[in-house]
FIVOGU-833166 format. One record per residue (C-alpha): residue in three letters; x, y, z. Coordinates in steps of 0.2 Angstrom, whole numbers, plus 5000, padded with zeros to 4 digits. Example, Ala and Ser with C-alpha at 12.3 -4.5 7.8 and 13.67 -1.06 7.14 Angstrom:
2
{node 'ALA', {5062, 4978, 5039}}
{node 'SER', {5068, 4995, 5036}}
//
This chain:
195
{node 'UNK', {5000, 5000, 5000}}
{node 'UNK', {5007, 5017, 4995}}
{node 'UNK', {5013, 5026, 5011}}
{node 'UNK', {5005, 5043, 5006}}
{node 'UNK', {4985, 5033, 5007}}
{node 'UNK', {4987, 5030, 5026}}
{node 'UNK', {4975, 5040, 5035}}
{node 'UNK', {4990, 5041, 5051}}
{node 'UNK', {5004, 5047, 5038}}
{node 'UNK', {4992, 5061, 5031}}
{node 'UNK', {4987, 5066, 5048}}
{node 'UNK', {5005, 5069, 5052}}
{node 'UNK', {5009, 5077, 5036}}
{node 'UNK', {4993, 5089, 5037}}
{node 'UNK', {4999, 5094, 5054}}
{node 'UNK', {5016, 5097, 5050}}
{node 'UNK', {5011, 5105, 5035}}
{node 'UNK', {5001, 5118, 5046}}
{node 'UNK', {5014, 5120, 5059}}
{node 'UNK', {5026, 5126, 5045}}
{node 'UNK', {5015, 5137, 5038}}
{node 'UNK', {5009, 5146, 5056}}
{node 'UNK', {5028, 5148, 5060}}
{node 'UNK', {5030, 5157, 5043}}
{node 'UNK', {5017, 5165, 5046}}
{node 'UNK', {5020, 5173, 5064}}
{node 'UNK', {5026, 5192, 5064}}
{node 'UNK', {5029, 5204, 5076}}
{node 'UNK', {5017, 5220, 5079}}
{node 'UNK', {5014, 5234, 5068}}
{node 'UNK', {5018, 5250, 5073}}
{node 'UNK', {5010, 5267, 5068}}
{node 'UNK', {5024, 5282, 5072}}
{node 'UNK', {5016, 5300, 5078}}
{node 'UNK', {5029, 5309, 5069}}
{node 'UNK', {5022, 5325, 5076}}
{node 'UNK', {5024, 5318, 5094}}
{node 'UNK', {5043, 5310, 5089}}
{node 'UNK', {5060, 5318, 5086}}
{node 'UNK', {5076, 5312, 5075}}
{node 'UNK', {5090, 5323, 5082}}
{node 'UNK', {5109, 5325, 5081}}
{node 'UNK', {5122, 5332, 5091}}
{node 'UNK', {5137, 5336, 5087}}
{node 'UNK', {5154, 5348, 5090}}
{node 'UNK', {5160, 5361, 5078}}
{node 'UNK', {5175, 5372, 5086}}
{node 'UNK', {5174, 5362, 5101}}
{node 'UNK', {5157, 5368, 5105}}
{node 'UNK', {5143, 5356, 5106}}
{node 'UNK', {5127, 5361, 5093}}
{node 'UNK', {5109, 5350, 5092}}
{node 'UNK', {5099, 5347, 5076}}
{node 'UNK', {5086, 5338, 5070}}
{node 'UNK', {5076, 5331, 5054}}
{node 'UNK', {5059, 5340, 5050}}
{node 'UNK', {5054, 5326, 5037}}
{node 'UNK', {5056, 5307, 5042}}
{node 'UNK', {5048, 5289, 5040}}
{node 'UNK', {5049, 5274, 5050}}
{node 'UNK', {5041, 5257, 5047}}
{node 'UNK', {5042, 5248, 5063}}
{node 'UNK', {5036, 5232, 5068}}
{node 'UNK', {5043, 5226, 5088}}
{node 'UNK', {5037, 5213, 5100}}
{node 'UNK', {5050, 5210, 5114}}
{node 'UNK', {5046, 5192, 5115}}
{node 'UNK', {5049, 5190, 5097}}
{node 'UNK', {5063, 5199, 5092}}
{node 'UNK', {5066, 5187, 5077}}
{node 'UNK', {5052, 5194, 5069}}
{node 'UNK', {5055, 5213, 5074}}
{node 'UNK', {5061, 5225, 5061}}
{node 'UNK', {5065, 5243, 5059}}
{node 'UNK', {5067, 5253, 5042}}
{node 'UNK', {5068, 5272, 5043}}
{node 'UNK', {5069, 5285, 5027}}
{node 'UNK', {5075, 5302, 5032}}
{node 'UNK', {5075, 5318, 5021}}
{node 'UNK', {5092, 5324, 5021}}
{node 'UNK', {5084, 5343, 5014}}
{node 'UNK', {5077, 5343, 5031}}
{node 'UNK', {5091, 5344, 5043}}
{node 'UNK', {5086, 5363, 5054}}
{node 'UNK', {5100, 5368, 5068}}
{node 'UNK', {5094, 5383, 5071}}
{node 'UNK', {5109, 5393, 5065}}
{node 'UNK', {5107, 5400, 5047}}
{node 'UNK', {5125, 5398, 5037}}
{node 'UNK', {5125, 5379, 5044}}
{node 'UNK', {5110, 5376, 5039}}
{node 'UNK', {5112, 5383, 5022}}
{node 'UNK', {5128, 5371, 5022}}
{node 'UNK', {5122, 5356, 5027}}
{node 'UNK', {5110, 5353, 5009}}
{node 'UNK', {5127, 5356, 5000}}
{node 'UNK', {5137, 5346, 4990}}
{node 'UNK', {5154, 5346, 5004}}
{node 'UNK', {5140, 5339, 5017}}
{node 'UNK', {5122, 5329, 5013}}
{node 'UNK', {5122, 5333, 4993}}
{node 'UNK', {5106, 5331, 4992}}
{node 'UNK', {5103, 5335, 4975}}
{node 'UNK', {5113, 5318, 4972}}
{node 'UNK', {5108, 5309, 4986}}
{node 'UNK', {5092, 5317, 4995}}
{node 'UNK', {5088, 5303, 5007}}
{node 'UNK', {5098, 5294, 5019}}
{node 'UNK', {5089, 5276, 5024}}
{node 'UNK', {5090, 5264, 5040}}
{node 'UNK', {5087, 5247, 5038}}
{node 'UNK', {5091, 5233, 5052}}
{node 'UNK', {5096, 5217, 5049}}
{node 'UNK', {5092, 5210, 5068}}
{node 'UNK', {5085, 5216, 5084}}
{node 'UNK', {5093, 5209, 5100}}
{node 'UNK', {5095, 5212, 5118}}
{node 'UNK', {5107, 5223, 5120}}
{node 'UNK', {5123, 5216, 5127}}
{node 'UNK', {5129, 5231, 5132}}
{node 'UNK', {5115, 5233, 5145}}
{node 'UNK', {5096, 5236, 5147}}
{node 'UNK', {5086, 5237, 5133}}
{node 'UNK', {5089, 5233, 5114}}
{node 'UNK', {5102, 5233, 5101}}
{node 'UNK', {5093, 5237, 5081}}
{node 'UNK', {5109, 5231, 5069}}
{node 'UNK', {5109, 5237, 5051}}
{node 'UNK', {5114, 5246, 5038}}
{node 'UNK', {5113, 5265, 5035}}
{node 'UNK', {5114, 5271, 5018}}
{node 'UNK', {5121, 5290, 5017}}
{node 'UNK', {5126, 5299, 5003}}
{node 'UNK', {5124, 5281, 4992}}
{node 'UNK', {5138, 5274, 5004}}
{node 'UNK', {5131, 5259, 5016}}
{node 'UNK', {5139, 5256, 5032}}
{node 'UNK', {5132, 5245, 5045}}
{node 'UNK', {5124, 5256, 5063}}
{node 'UNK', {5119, 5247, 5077}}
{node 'UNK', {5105, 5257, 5085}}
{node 'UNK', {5105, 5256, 5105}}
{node 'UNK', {5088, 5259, 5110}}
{node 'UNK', {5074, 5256, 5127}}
{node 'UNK', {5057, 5256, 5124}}
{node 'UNK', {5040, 5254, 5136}}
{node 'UNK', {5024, 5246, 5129}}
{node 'UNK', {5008, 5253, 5139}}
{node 'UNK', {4994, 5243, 5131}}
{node 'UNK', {4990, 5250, 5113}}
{node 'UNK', {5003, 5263, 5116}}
{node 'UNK', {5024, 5264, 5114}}
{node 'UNK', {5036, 5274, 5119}}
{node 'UNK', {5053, 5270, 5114}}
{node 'UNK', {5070, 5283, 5115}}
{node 'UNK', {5088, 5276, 5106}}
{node 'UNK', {5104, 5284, 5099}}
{node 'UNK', {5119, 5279, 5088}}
{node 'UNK', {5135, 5286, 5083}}
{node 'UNK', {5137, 5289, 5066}}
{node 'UNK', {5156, 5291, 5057}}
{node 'UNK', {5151, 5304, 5045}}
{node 'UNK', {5168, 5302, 5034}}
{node 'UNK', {5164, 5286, 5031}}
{node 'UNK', {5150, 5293, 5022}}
{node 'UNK', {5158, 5306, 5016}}
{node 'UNK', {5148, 5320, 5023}}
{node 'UNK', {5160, 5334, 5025}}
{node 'UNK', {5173, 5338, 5009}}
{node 'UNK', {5189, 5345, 5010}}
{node 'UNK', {5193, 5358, 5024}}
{node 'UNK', {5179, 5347, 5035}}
{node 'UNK', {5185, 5331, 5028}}
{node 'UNK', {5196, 5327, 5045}}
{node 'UNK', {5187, 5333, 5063}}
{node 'UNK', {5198, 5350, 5064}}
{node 'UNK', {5183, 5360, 5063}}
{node 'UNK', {5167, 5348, 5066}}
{node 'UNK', {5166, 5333, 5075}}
{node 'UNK', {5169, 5317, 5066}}
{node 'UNK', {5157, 5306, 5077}}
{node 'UNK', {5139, 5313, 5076}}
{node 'UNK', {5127, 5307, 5091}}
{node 'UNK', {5108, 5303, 5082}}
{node 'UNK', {5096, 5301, 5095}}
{node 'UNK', {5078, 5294, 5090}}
{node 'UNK', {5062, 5297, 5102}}
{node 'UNK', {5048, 5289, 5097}}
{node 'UNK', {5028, 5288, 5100}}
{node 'UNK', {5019, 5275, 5093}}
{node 'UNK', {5001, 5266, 5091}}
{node 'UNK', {4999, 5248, 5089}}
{node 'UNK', {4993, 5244, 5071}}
{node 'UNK', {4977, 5235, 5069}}
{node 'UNK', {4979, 5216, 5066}}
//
């Protein structure tokens, strides 16, 4: 008798055949960002004196569920045009072809490659890549976050190496003048996504 025509061997294969599909099937929650309750900032040094920023225009898909961190994913997509400091000639630089260039490259992206506890402490660690001025490098984004029902809260930072990107040309190609490392700090709001 053919194997396949027993009523126990098709039981087994129908359940294994759904446990496969249900485990493919799990993700992790959706999350919706408030952007006008959130902030993407920077901080940074130029002359030896410490100066904060901050990106106007900015997406983030999210999806996060601290017990399965498999399934947890960031992607971020920020408008490099947007970047406000508050001081008027560095602002007018920053869009430029020695710093973002956005004519060339307008949007810098985020995208992790895995979410973990963080090793280095509380919280969680976000690894991936981030594409500035067409040159990916990966960033591992240290973050904390609180989940009250519905609602999340969650506030991380990373240090980004701008010349590796190759923000800032010539004379600001080295960290005489402006800080090498730049501190991006996220604070986020966020709404559970309907199943």
């Amino acid at each position: 008798m053919n194997p396949l025509a027993r009523p126990a061997f098709r039981k087994i294969l129908a359940a294994s055949i759904g446990a496969a599909f249900l485990s493919g099937a799990a993700r992790a929650a959706d999350w919706t960002v408030d952007t006008d309750a959130s902030a993407l900032g920077f901080v940074a040094t130029q002359n030896g004196k410490a100066f904060e920023g901050r990106f106007e225009t900015w997406t983030a898909d999210i999806a996060f569920d601290p017990t399965d961190l498999a399934a947890s994913r960031i992607a971020a997509s920020i408008s490099l045009e947007s970047a406000a400091t508050g001081d008027k000639q560095r602002d007018k630089a920053l869009p430029g072809s020695d710093w973002f260039n956005v004519k060339k490259t307008p949007t810098a992206t985020f995208t992790s490659t895995e979410i973990v506890a963080d090793p280095d402490g509380e919280g969680y660690l976000a690894k991936g890549v981030l594409d500035l001025r067409g040159v990916e490098k990966p960033l591992d984004l240290h973050f904390d976050v609180t989940i009250d029902g519905d609602a999340a809260t969650a506030r991380g930072e990373a240090i980004i190496v701008r010349t590796e990107h190759g923000v800032g040309q010539g004379e600001f190609a080295s960290g005489k003048w402006v800080s090498v490392d730049v501190k991006v700090t996220v604070d986020i709001s966020a709404t559970k996504s309907p199943a």
